[in-house]
C-alpha positions in Angstrom: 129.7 148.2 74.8 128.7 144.7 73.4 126.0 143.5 75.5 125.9 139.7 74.6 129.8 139.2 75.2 129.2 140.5 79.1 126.2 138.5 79.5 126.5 135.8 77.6 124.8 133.4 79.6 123.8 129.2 78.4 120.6 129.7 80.0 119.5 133.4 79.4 120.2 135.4 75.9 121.0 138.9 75.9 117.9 139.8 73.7 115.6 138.0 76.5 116.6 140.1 79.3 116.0 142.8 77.1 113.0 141.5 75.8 112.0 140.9 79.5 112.2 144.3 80.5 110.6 145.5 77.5 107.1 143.2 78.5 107.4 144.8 82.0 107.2 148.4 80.9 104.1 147.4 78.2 102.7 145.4 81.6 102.2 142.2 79.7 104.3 141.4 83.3 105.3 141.9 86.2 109.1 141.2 87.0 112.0 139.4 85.3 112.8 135.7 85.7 114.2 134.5 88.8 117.5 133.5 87.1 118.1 137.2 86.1 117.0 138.4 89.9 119.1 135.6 91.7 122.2 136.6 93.5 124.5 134.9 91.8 124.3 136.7 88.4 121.5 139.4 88.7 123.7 142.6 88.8 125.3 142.1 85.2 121.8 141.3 84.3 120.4 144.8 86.2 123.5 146.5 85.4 122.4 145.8 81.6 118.6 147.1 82.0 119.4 150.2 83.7 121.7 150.7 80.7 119.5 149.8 78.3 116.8 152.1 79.7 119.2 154.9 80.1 119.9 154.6 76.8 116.9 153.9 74.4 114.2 155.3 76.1 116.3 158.4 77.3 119.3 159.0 75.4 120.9 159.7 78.5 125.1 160.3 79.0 126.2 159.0 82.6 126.4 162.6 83.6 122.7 162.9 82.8 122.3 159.7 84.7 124.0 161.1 88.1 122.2 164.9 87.9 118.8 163.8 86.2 117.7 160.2 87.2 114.7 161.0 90.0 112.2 159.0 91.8 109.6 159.9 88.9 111.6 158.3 86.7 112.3 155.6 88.5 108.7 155.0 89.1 107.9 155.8 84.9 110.4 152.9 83.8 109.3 150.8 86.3 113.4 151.0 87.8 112.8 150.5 91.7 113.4 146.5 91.9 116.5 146.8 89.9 118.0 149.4 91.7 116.9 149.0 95.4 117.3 145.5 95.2 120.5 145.4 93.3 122.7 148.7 94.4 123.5 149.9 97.6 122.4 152.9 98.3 124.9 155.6 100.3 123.9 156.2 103.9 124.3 160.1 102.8 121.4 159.8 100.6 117.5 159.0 100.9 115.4 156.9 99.2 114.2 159.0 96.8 117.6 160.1 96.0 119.6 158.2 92.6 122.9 160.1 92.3 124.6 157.0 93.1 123.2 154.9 90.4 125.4 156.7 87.6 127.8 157.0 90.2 127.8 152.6 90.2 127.0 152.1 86.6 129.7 154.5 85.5 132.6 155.1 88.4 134.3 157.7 86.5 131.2 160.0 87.1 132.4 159.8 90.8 134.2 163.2 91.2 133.5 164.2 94.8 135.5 162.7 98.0 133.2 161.0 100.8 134.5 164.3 102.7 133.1 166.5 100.0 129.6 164.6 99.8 129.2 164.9 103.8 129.8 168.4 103.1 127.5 168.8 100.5 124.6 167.4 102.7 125.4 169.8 105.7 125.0 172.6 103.6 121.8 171.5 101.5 120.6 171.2 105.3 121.6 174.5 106.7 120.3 176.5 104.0 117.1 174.2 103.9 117.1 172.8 100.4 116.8 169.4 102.7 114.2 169.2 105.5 116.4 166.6 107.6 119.4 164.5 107.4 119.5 161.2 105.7 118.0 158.5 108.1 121.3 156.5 108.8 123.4 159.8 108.5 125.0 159.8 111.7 125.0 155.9 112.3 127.7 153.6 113.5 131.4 154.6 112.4 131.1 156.3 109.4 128.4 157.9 111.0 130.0 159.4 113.9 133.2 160.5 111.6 130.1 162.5 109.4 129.5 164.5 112.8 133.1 165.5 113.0 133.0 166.9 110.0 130.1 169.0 110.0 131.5 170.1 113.4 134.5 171.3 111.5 132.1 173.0 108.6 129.8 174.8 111.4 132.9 175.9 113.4 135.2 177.9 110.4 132.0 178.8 108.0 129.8 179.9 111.0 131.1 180.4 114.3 134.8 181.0 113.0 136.4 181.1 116.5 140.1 182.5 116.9 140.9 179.9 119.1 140.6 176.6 120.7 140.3 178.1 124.5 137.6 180.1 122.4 135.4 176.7 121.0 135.9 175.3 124.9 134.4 178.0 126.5 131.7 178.5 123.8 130.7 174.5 123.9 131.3 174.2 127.8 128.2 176.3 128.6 125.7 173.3 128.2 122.7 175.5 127.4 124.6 178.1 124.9 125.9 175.2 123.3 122.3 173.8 122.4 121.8 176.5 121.2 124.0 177.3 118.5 124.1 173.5 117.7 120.6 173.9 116.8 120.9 176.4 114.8 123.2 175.1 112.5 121.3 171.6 112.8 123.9 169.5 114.7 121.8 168.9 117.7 121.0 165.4 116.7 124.9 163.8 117.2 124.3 165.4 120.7 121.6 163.4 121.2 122.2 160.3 119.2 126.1 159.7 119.8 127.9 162.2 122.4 125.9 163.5 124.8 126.9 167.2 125.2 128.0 169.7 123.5 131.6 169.8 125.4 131.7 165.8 124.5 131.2 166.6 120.9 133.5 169.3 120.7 136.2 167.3 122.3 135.4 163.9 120.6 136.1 166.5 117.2 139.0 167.8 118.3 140.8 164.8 120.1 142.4 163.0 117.0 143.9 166.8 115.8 145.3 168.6 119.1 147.4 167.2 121.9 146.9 170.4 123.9 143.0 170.0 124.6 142.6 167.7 127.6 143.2 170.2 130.1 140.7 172.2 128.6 138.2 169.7 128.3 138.9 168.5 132.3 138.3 172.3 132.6 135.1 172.9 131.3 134.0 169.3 132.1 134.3 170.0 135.9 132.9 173.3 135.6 130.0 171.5 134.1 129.6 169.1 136.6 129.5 171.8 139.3 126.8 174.2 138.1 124.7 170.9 137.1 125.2 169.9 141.1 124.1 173.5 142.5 121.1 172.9 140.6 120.2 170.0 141.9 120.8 171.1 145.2 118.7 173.9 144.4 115.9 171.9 143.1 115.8 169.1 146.0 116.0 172.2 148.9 112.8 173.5 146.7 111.2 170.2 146.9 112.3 168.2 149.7 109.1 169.1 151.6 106.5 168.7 148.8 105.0 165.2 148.6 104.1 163.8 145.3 100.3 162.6 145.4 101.4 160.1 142.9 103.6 157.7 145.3 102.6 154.3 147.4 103.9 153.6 150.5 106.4 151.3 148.9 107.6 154.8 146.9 106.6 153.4 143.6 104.9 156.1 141.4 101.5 154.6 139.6 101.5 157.0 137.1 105.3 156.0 135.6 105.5 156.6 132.0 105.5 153.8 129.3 108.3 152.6 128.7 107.9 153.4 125.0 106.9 156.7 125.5 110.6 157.0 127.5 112.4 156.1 124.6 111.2 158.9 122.6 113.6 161.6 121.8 112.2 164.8 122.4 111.0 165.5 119.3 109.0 162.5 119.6 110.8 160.1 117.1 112.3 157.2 118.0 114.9 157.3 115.5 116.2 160.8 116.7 115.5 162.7 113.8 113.0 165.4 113.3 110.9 164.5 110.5 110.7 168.5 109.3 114.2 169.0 111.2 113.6 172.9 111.6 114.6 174.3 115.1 113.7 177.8 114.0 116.8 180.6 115.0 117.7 180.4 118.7 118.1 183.8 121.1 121.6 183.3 120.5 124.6 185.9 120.1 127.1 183.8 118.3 130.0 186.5 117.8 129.7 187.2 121.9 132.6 184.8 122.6 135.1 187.1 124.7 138.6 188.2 123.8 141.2 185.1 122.5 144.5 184.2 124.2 147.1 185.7 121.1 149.4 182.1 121.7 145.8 180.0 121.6 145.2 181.6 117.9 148.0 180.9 115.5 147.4 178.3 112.6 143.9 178.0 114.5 141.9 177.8 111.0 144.2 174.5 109.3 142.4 172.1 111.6 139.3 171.3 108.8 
């Protein structure tokens, strides 16, 4: 690839970005011009260091860009400005994670479909080659379609149900479904998008299956009722006890601040658990009952 026909510029040469780049890595300085950073023609002008780097200093093919380039190396050829700055970085990957960059420099390098890469993060996080998801992993649209299908993953690689009458009952029981959500580290779309379990289930399903709702009212009232009789149960347990905390005027002094409320309960704000372990829950997962022989057929096309 000629260089100097692609950035042929009246202002800036070729050999100066070059040269440019070359002063930053001997530290004679400390960043490029601003015309090469300004938004109006900087990426050509990145897009030619990175490939210049990649290149000269390590021989590199664009498949050795996507599996090898890490943060070490980023940090060696002094890469960070003209990659954070310049290319946007997936929401399925973190910050110390360049994949992408060979995947923008050279687009044919891009062989997985977004559904194959959202795969390939579940599973790094189930079998705990990754401590946590991504940051932004579950944000917004594209976020909540992510949770759907690592619903999809969990339900046929893990729980492999014969039914959907079976995945109702399972997700309807609020506390079971915790459960096993945890242990295949979904419990944060609970917390961050739907809810429940039975609302994440359903929120899964609902695009796929005209058949569900019933189930779903099902389960949802049967929720609702055993989440009243313990409340009942708790204020006949309490209704005589008077909290040594409240005024006259009913106002408790010793109310939480209202940061400390916003906490999730792992403690971080953003809903993620920084070490995103939940250890393996007293859980049966194959004690799901018997399935209903019309509920089953075709059950396992949905993914």
């Amino acid at each position: 690839m000629d260089i100097g026909n692609i950035l042929y510029q009246p202002f800036v040469s070729p050999e100066d970005i070059l040269y440019q780049y070359d002063e930053i890595l001997l530290g004679n300085r400390t960043n490029c011009s601003t015309l090469i950073s300004a938004k109006e023609s900087g990426n050509k002008y990145t897009d030619a260091i990175l490939r210049y780097c990649f290149d000269k200093f390590l021989c590199w093919t664009p498949q050795d860009i996507v599996n090898g380039l890490t943060k070490e190396i980023v940090g060696q050829f002094k890469l960070a400005p003209f990659i954070e700055k310049r290319i946007p970085r997936p929401s399925e990957f973190d910050e110390w994670e360049y994949q992408y960059v060979g995947w923008y420099l050279y687009p044919d390098t891009y062989t997985l479909s977004n559904d194959e890469r959202i795969i390939k993060v579940y599973m790094e996080v189930v079998d705990g080659k990754r401590k946590r998801f991504p940051k932004s992993f579950f944000d917004e649209n594209a976020g909540e379609h992510r949770a759907f299908v690592c619903f999809r993953v969990m339900s046929n690689e893990f729980i492999q149900p014969t039914s959907i009458k079976q995945l109702y009952e399972i997700f309807g029981d609020e506390q079971g479904g915790r459960r096993l959500l945890s242990k295949y580290k979904l419990i944060v779309p609970v917390r961050s998008i739907f809810g429940t379990p039975l609302d994440y289930l359903h929120a899964t399903l609902e695009d796929e299956w005209n058949e569900d709702d019933d189930l779903y009212d099902k389960h949802l009232e049967q929720a609702q009722l055993r989440a009243g009789k313990q409340k009942g149960s708790c204020k006949d347990d309490n209704e005589e006890d008077e909290d040594p905390d409240m005024d006259d005027d009913g106002v408790n002094d010793d109310s939480e601040d209202e940061d400390e409320l916003n906490e999730d309960e792992d403690g971080d704000e953003d809903g993620f658990d920084e070490d995103f372990s939940y250890g393996e829950p007293d859980y049966d997962g194959d004690d799901y009952g018997e399935a209903d022989e019309e509920d089953s057929d075709d059950f396992m096309t949905w993914i």
